[in-house]
C-alpha positions in Angstrom: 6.8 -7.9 21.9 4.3 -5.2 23.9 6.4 -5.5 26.8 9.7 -4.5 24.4 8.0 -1.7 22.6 6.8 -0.5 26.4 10.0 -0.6 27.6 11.5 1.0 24.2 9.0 4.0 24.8 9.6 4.7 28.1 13.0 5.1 27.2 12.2 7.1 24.6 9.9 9.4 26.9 13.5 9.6 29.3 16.0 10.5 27.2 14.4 12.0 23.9 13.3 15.0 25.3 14.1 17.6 22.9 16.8 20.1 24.2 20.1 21.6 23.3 23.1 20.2 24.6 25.7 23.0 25.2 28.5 21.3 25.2 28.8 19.9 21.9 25.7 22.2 19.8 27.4 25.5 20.4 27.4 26.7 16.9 23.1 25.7 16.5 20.6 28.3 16.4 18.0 28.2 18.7 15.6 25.4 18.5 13.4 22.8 20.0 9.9 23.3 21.7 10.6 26.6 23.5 11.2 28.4 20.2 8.0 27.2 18.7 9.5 23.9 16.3 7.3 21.6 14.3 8.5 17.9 15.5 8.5 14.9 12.8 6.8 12.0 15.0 9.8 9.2 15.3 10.4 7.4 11.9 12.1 5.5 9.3 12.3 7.0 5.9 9.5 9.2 6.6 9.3 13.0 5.5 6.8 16.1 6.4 4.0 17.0 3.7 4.7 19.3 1.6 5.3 22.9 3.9 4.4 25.9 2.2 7.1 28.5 3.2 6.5 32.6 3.2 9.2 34.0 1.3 10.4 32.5 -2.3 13.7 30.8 -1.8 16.2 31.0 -4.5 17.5 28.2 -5.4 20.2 28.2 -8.2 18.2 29.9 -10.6 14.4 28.3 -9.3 12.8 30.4 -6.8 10.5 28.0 -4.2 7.7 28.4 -2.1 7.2 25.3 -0.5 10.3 22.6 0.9 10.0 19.0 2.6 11.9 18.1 5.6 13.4 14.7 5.5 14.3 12.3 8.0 17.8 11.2 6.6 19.1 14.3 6.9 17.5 15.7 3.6 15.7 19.2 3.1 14.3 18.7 -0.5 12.3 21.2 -3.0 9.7 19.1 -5.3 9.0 15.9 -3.4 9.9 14.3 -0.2 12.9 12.0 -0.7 12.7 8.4 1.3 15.9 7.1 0.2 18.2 5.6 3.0 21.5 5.3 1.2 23.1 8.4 -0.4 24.6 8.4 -4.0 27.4 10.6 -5.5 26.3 14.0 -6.7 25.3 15.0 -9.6 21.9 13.3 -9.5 20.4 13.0 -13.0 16.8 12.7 -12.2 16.1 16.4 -11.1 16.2 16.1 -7.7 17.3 19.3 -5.8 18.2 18.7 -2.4 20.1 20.5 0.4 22.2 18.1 2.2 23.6 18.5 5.7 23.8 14.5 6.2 22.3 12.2 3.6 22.1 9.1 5.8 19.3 6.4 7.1 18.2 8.1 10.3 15.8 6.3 12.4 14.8 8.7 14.9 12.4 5.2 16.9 15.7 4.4 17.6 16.0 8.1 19.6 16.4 11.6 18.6 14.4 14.3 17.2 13.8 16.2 13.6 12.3 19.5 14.3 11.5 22.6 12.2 10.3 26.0 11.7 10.6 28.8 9.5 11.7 32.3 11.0 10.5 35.7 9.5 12.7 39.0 10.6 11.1 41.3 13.3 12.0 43.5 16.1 11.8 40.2 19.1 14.5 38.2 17.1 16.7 40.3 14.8 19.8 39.0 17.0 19.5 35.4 15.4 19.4 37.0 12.0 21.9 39.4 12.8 24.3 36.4 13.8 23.1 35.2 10.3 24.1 38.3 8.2 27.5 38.5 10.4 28.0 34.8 9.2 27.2 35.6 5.5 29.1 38.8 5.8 32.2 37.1 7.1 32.0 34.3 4.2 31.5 36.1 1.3 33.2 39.2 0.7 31.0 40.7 -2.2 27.8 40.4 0.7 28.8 43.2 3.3 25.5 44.8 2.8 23.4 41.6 3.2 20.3 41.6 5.5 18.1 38.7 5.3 14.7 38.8 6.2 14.0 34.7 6.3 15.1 31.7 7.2 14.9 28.4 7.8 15.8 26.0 10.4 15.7 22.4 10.6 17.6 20.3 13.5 18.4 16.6 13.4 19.2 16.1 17.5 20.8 13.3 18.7 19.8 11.2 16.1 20.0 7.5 15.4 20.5 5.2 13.1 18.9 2.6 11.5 19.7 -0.9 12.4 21.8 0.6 15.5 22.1 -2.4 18.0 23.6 0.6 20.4 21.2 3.2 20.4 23.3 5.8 22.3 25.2 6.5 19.4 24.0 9.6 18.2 24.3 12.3 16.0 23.8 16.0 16.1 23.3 18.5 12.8 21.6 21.6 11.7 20.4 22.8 8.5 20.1 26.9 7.8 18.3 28.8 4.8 18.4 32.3 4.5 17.8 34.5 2.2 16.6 38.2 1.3 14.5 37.0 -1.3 17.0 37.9 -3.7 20.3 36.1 -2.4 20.3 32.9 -0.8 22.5 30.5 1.5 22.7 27.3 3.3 24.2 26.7 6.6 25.3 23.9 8.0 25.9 23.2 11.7 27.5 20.6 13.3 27.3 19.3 16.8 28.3 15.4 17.7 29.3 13.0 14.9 29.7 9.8 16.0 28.3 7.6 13.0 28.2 7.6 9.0 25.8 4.6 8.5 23.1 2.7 8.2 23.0 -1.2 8.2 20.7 -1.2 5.4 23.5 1.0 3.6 26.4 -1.9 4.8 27.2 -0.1 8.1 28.0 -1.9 10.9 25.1 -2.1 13.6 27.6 -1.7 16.6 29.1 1.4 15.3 27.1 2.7 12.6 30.4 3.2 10.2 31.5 1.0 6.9 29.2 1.0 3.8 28.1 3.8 1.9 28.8 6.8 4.4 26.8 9.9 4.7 26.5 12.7 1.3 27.0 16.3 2.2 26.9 18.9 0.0 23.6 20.6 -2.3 22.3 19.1 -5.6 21.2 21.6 -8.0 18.7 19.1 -10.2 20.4 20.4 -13.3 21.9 17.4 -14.0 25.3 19.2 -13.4 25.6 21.7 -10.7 26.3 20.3 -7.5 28.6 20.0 -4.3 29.7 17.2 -2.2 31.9 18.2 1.0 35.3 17.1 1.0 35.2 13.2 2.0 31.6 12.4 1.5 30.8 8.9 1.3 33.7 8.3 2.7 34.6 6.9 6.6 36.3 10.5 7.0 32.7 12.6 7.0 32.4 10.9 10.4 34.9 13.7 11.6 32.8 16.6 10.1 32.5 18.5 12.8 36.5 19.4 12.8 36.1 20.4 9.4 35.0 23.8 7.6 34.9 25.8 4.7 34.8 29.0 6.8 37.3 28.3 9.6 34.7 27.3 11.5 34.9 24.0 12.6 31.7 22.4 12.4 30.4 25.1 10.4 30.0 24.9 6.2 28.4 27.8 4.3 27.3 27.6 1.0 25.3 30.3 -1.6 22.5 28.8 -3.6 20.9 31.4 -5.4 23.0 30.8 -8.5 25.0 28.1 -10.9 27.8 30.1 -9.9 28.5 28.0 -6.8 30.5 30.2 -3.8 31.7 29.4 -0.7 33.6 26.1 -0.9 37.0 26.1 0.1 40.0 28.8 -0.1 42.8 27.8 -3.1 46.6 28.4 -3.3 45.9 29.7 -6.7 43.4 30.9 -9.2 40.6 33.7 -8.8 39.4 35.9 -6.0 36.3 37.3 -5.0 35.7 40.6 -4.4 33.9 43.8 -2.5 33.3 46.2 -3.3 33.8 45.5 -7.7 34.2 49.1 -7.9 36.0 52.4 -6.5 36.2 55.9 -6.8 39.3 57.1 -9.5 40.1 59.2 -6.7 41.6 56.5 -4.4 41.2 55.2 -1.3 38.7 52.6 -1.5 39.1 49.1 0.5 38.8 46.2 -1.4 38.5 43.3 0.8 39.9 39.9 -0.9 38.5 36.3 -0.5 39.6 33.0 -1.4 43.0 32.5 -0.9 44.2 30.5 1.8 45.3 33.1 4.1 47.5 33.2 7.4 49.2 35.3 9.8 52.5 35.1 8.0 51.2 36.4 4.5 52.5 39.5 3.2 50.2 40.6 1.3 50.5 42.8 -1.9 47.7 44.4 -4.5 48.9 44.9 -7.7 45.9 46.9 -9.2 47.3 47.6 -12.9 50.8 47.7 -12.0 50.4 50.1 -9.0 51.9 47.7 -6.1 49.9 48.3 -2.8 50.3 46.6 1.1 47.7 44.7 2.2 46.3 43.0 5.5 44.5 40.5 7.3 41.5 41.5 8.2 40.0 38.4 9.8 40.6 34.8 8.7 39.4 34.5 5.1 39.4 38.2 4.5 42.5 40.4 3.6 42.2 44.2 2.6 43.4 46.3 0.1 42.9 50.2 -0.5 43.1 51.4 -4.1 45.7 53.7 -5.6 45.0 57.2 -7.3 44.0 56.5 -10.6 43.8 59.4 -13.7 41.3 56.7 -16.2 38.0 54.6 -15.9 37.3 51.3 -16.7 37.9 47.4 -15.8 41.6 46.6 -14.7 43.3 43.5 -13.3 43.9 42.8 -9.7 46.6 40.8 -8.6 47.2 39.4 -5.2 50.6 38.2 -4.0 50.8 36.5 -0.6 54.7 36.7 -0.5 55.4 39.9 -0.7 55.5 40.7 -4.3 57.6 37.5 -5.1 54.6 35.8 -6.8 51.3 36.8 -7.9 49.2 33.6 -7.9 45.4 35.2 -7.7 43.7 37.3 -10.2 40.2 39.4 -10.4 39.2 42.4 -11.6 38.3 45.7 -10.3 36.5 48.5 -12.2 37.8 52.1 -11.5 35.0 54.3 -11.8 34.5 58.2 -12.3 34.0 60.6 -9.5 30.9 61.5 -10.3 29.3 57.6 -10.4 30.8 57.1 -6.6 28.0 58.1 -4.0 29.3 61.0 -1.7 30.5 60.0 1.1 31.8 63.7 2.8 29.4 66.1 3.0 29.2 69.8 3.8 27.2 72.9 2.3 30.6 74.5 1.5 31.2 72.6 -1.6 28.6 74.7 -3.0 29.5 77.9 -1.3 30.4 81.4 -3.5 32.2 82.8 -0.8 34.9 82.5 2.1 33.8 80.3 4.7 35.3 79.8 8.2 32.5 77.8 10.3 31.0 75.2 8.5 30.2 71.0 9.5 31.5 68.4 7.5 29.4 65.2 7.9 30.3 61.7 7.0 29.0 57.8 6.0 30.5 56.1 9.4 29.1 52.5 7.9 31.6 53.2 4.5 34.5 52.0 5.8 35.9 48.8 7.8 38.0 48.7 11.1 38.8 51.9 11.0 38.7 54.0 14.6 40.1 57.3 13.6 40.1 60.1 10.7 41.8 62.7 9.6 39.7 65.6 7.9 41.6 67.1 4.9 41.9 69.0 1.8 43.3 67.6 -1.8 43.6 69.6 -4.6 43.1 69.1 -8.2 44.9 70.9 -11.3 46.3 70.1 -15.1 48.9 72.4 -16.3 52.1 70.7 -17.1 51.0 67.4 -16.0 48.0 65.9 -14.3 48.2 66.5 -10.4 46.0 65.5 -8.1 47.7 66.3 -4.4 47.6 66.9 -0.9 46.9 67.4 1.5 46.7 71.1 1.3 44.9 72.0 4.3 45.2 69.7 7.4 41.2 70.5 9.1 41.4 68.6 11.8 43.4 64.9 12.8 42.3 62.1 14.6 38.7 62.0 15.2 36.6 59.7 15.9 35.5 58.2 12.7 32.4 56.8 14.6 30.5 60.2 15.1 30.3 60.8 12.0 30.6 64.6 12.3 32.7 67.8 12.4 32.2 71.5 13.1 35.1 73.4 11.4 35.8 76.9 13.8 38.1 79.3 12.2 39.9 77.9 10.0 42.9 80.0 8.9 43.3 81.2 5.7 46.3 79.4 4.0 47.3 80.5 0.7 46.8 77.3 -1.9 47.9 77.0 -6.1 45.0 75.3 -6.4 41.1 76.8 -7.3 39.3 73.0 -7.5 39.8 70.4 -4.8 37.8 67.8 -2.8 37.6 67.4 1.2 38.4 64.1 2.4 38.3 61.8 5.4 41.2 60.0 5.7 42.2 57.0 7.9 44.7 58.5 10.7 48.7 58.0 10.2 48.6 58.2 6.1 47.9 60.1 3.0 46.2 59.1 -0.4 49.0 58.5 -2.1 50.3 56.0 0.6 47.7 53.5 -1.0 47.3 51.5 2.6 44.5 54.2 4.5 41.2 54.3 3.1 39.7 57.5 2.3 36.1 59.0 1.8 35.6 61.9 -0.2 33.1 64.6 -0.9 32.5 65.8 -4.3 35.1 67.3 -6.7 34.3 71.4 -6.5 35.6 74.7 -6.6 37.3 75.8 -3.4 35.7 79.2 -3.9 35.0 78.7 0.1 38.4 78.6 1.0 40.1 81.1 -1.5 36.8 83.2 -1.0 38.0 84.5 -5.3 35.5 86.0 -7.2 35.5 83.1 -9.9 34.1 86.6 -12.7 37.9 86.8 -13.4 38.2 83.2 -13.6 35.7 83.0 -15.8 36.4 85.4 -17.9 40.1 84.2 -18.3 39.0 80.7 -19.3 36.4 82.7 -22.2 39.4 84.6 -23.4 41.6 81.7 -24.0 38.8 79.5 -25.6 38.4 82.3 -28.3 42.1 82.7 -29.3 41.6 78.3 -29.2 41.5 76.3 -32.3 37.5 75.0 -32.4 38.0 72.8 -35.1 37.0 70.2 -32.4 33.0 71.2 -33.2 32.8 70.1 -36.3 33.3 66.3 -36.0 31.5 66.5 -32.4 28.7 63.8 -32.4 25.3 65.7 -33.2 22.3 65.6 -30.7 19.4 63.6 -30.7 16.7 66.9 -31.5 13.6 65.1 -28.9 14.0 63.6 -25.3 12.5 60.4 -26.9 15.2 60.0 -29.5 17.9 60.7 -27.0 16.5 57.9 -24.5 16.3 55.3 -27.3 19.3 56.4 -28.7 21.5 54.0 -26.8 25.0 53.2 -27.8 25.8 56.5 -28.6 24.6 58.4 -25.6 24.0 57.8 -22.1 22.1 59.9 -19.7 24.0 62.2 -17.6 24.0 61.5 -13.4 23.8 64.7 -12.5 20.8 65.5 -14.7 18.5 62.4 -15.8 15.1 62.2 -15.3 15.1 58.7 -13.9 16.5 59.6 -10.9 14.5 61.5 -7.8 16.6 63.9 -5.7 16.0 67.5 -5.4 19.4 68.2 -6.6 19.1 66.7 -10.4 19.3 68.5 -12.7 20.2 71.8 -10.3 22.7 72.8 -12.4 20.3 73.0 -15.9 17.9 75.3 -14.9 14.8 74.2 -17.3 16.4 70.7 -18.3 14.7 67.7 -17.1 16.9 65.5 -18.6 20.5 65.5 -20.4 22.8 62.5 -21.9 26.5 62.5 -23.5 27.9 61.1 -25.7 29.6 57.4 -25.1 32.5 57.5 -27.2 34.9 61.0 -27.9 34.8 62.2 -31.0 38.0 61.8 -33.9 39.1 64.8 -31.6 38.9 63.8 -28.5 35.8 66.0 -28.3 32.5 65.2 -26.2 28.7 66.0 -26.6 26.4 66.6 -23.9 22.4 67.7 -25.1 20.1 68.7 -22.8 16.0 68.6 -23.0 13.4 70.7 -21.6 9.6 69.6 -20.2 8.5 70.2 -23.9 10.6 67.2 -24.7 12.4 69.4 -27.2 16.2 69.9 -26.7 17.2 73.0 -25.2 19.8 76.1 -26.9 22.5 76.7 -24.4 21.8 80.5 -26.5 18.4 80.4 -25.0 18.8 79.0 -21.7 21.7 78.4 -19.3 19.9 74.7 -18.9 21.2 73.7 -23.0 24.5 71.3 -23.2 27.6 72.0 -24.4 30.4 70.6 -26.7 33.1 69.7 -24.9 36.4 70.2 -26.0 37.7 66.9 -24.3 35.5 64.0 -23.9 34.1 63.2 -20.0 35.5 60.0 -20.0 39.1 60.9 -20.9 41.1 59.4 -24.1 44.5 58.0 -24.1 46.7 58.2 -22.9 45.7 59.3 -19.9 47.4 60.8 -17.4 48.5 63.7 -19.5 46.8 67.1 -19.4 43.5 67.5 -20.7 43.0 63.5 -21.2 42.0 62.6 -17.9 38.9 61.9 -16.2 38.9 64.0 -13.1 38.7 67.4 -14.6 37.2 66.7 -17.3 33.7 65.6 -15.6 33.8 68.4 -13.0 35.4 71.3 -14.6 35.1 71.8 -18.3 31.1 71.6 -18.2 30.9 74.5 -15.9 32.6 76.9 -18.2 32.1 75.8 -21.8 29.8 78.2 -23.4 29.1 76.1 -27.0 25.9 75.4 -28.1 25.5 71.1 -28.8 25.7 70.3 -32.2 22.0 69.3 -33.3 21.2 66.3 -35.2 20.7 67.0 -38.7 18.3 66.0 -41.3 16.3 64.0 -38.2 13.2 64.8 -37.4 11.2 65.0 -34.4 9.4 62.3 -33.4 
């Protein structure tokens, strides 16, 4: 017996030595003794203490601190789990466990468990840059994602437990990540070559029969789990060719919620996806995940019965942009993967108003009084995917007859490099225009908004007083002579004003604070426009009129006169969210956020018989 455990440990000393094996461990991250692992000594059954970790894991809806490491291919919150032979998920004794391969490892018979965890600085950001491109790639509401942990546990070339040929061997890796808010699991796959133990019923010369391997996460709710696609069954031997990603040998999973993501694409059903939200203005790529896509789809957005062309824009990701739209609010999304014929996946996307979409165009001539020639138009070069060139543009806005939002008007410049971000505009020609408000925009080269398939950035919606170069007095004093000779029955069903700044912020339901004036937020542009006004709301809903309510408060808390200061709200005439139908003049959203406000000279209606607080 000394003379067979010699021999067993000198072969152990020969062939165990921890490294990666190219060849078949491509898709691991970096591990073993050269990258600073903690190694399990060789065991059956066994597990690591308890291992405090550095940054709370999330973990559908428990946030951890500490993990075990398990030799059957086990990571576990709570306890360390010993058992050899897997059982079907759910479990209904609490356990939560991450699963890359549930099996009776003995790692005497050869192989290694090693671990560490990783936190995010300057000497290894390419490993959790590969992470966040991984992430990125699987879940199409994570773009932004940047982790700043993770953890990485590496079964190598591990045995099994009753093996009477130890060179059968397996190969798996285990990834957590998370930003402390978000969190994933990632599951590699090298070799596969067994599913079993004998104590489980496998067979001892091949290591398959029995109860196979479990893969998959158990949530210890009693309810929420996963088990990958032919888990205890002889099939998970060839999980390596399989993926949820179109990876082979690569499953990703999130874990931070009940809401379990990342399984596998459908033919049918609902779709994820990023961003929820775009400007009404247009433009805005939506990328789609879930469906089962290939090279042949053609693809179609039906975003509230506007039909739009999509494409592929890598293997589980197709892209959308968003039509022109004159209203605010959730609407449906449908995606049709033959061409209109059928629509079998739904989700919803919420069109918001110009004003609630972060600029993504800048220049100072937006807020210039006068002709302007020279100026530099700056852009966000991370807002938009595979894209390589941009037109710069003018679009115009106007309601007369009809609701009209066009262009473009003035061609600046085409096909720049969307990369640097950057433009200097050298004298531009004057070209007469019909249209006194208007937004610049940076357009994807070789369309136009209203094509619906090139994405667009925009600045903010303003008066193109720096291209007309008008003195806007005779504007101004146009728009005051038709409002007299108008019918201002509107007023008196206008919603009345909260009279203090504390009544207006716990006032909620009926008002909402304004974004360009609320005292929440810190930029040195809120509130520019209200000189003396630290904060200002609206109100939510229109009025039996169609009429809106803005009120306005000054660092007294009191609310300010429009008579007594230029920094006082107004009644609006038309409600800054629109009313229906929209689309017609006067009832959409556009103008009525960035137009009407500037001119309307009525005091608010104060609250009456309320007193201050």
């Amino acid at each position: 017996m000394i003379w067979k455990v010699a021999i067993f440990f000198c072969v152990a000393i020969i062939f165990d030595v921890p490294q990666k094996s190219e060849a078949d461990q491509s898709l691991f991250f970096p591990f073993g003794l050269n990258e600073g692992d903690e190694f399990l000594p060789a065991n059956d059954d066994g597990s690591t203490e308890e291992l405090p970790i550095s940054v709370a894991f999330p973990f559908f809806d428990h946030d951890h601190t500490s993990l075990f490491v398990n030799n059957n291919g086990v990571i576990s919150f709570l306890a360390g789990v010993s058992q050899y032979t897997s059982v079907p998920f759910p479990l209904a004794d609490g356990r939560r466990l991450l699963t890359p391969f549930w099996a009776d490892i003995d790692t005497r018979n050869g192989g290694t468990l090693s671990y560490r965890q990783v936190l995010r600085f300057a000497q290894n950001d390419g490993m959790f840059l590969e992470a966040d491109g991984i992430i990125r790639a699987s879940f199409v509401e994570m773009r932004d994602f940047m982790s700043s942990w993770m953890y990485i546990a590496t079964w190598d070339r591990v045995a099994f437990f009753g093996a009477s040929d130890t060179s059968i061997r397996n190969s798996f890796q285990a990834v957590m990540v998370t930003d402390g808010r978000y969190s994933f699991a990632i599951f590699n796959y090298g070799d596969i070559n067994w599913t079993t133990g004998t104590a489980s019923g496998g067979d001892s010369g091949t290591g398959l029969g029995g109860t196979p391997a479990q893969v998959g996460f158990n949530a210890g709710d009693g309810v929420t789990s996963y088990s990958v696609p032919g888990s205890q069954t002889a099939v998970v031997v060839d999980i390596e060719t399989t993926s949820n990603i179109g990876v082979p040998g690569r499953w990703v999973f999130r874990t931070d919620n009940s809401n379990i993501e990342g399984l596998e694409c459908t033919t049918s059903g609902a779709i994820s996806l990023f961003p929820l939200v775009g400007s009404m203005l247009g433009g805005t790529q939506v990328l789609i995940n879930g469906p089962c896509f290939n090279s042949t789809n053609l693809i179609i957005c039906d975003f509230d019965g506007i039909e739009t062309s999509g494409r592929l824009l890598e293997d589980e990701i197709a892209l959308c942009v968003s039509p022109t739209f004159y209203k605010v609010g959730r609407i449906p999304l449908r995606v049709s993967l033959d061409d209109g014929v059928t629509f079998d996946f739904t989700g919803f996307f919420t069109i918001i108003s110009v004003e609630d979409v972060p600029d993504n165009v800048f220049s100072s001539v937006t807020e210039s009084r006068q002709r302007e020639s020279n100026f530099e138009i700056t852009w966000n070069t991370d807002a938009l995917e595979s894209v390589d060139e941009v037109d710069i543009v003018v679009y115009g806005y106007q309601e007369d007859n009809d609701v009209e939002f066009s262009g473009p008007l003035i061609i600046v410049a085409q096909r720049i490099n969307y990369h640097l971000g950057h433009y200097s505009v050298s004298g531009l020609p004057a070209i007469e225009i019909h249209f006194d408000v208007g937004v610049i925009g940076v357009l994807e080269s070789g369309g136009q908004a209203e094509d619906s398939t090139h994405a667009a950035l925009w600045s903010k919606v303003h008066v193109l007083q720096w291209h007309n170069g008008d003195d806007v007095t005779f504007w101004c004093n146009d728009w005051i002579g038709k409002e007299i000779r108008s019918d201002l029955s509107f007023l008196s069903v206008t919603h009345p004003c909260p009279c203090t700044l504390e009544q207006a912020q716990i006032d909620i339901g009926r008002f909402s604070p304004h974004p360009l004036c609320d005292i929440d937020i810190l930029s040195p542009s809120n509130c520019i426009h209200k000189p003396g006004a630290i904060h200002c709301v609206r109100a939510d809903t229109p009025s039996s009129l169609g009429g809106g309510q803005e009120c306005c408060y000054g660092f007294d808390g009191m609310i300010i006169n429009v008579f007594d200061s230029l920094g006082g709200g107004y009644s609006h005439r038309y409600h800054h969210g629109g009313v229906t139908p929209y689309g017609e003049p006067k009832k959409s959203k556009i103008l009525l956020d960035c137009l009407y406000p500037v001119f309307q000279q009525r005091p608010s209606r104060l609250q009456i018989g309320r007193s201050p607080v």
